[in-house]
C-alpha positions in Angstrom: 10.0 -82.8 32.3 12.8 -83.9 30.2 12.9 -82.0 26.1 11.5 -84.6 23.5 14.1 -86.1 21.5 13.4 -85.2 17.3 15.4 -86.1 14.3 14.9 -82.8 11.5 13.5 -84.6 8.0 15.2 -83.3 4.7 11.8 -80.6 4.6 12.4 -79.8 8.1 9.8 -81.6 9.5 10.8 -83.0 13.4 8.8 -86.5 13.6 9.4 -87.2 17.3 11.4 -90.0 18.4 11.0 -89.9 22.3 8.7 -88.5 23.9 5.3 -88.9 22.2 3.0 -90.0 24.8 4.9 -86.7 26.7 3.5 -84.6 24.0 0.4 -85.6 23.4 -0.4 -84.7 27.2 1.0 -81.4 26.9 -1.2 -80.8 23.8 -3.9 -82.0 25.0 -3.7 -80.3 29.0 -2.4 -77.2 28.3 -2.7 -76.6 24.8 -1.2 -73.4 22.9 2.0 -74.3 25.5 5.6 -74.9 23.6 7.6 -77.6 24.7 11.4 -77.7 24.3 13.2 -80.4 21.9 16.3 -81.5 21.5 17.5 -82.3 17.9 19.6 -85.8 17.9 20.1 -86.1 14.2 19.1 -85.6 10.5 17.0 -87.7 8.4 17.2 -88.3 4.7 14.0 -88.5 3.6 11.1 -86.0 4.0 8.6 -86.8 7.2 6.2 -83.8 6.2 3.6 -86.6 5.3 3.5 -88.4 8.8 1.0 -87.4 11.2 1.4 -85.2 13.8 0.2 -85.6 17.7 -2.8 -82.6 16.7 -4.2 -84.8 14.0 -4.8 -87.4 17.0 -6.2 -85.0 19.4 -10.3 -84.1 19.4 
């Protein structure tokens, strides 16, 4: 399975920018299991405040 593609916020927050529907099936079929990510840029503004794929999860 190919590493998600993130962009590292100001506050060092990685929103995801490929890859989410990836993620969310990891999280939700294996949980607790890390997946690797590749780091294609840097974004000015903070992205703490977004959601993240375990807010969507039950």
């Amino acid at each position: 399975m190919p590493a998600l593609w993130v962009y590292r916020g100001s506050d060092g927050a990685l929103p995801i920018y490929d890859g989410v529907t990836r993620a969310t099936r990891v999280a939700k079929l294996v949980p607790g299991i890390l997946k690797p990510v590749e780091v294609v840029g840097d974004l000015q503004p903070a992205c703490g405040y977004l959601p993240t794929v375990g807010d969507f999860l039950p």
